[in-house]
N, C-alpha and C positions, 0 to 999 in steps of 0.2 A: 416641442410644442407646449410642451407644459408651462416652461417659464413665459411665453408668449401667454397664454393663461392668465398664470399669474399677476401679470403686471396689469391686463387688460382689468382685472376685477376693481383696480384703482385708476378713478375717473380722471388724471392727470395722465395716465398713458393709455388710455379711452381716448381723448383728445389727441393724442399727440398722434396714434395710430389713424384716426378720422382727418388729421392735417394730413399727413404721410396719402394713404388712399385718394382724396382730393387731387394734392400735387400730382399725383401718378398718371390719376385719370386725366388733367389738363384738361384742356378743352372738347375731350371726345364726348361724346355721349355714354349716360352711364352703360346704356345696350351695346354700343360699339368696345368699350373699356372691357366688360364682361367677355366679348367676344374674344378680344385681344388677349385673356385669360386663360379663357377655355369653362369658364365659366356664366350662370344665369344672371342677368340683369338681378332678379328676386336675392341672387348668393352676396351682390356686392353694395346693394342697400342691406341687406342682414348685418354685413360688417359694418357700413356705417352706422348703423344704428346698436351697434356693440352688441349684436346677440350672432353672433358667428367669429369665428378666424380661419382666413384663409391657410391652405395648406402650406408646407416649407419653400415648395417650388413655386408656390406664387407669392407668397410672402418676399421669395426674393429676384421675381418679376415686380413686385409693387417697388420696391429699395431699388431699382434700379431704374424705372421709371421716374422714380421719383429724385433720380440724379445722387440716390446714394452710390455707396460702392458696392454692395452687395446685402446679405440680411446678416451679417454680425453687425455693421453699420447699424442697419434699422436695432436691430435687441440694443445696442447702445444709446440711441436715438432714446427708446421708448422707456429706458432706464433714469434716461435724464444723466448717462455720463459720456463726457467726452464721444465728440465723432475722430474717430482715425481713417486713414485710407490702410484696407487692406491688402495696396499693392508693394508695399515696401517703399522703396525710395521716389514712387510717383507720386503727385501733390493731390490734395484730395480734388474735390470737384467744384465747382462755384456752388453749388446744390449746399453740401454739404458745410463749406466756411457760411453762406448763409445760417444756416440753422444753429451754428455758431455763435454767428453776429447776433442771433435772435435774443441771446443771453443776454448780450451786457447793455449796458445802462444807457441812456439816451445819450451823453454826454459822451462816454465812449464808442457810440455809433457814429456820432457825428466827425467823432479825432479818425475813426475806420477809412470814412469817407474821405476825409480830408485827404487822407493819407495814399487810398487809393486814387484819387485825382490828382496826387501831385506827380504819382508814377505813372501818367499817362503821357 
């Protein structure tokens, strides 16, 4: 928990951990998201609003929700290095090439794209 900490105290994985929570919760209601937790409505605006962190076990309930692969996933996520799948030889997730794709340049978005429509 400490590195998760750490990283939070810099507003670049502040953000990145308040995108992450968002995705997670999707469309539910913050009170239904907490519930789905185990947690208070009050516990999961405290994280977004970067004065809390959720525990391991739901740190990797959020990474999962949020279509990562689990919470090494999200600590790499909130690092700002490489997403890997940590299932071995299974592909990561669309979740996850997303936040990928988020990296590179417009120009390179658009060759992605391209690219994925021509393999349709």
């Amino acid at each position: 928990m400490e590195i998760l900490q750490a990283l939070m105290d810099k507003e670049q994985y502040g953000e990145r951990f308040i995108e992450i929570v968002t995705r997670a919760k999707g469309d539910l209601s913050q009170t239904k998201f907490a519930r789905e937790l185990g947690v208070s409505s009050s516990t999961v605006q405290k994280w977004l609003a970067g004065n809390g962190f959720p525990s391991s076990e739901n740190m990797d309930k959020i990474a999962k929700k949020a279509g990562l692969s689990g919470i090494d996933a999200l600590r790499n996520y909130l690092k700002g290095e490489e997403v890997k799948s940590d299932s071995g030889d299974q592909p990561i997730s669309p979740e996850e090439i997303f936040l990928l794709a988020k990296r590179l340049t417009k120009e390179q978005r658009k060759r992605l794209i391209n690219l994925m429509l021509e393999d349709l």
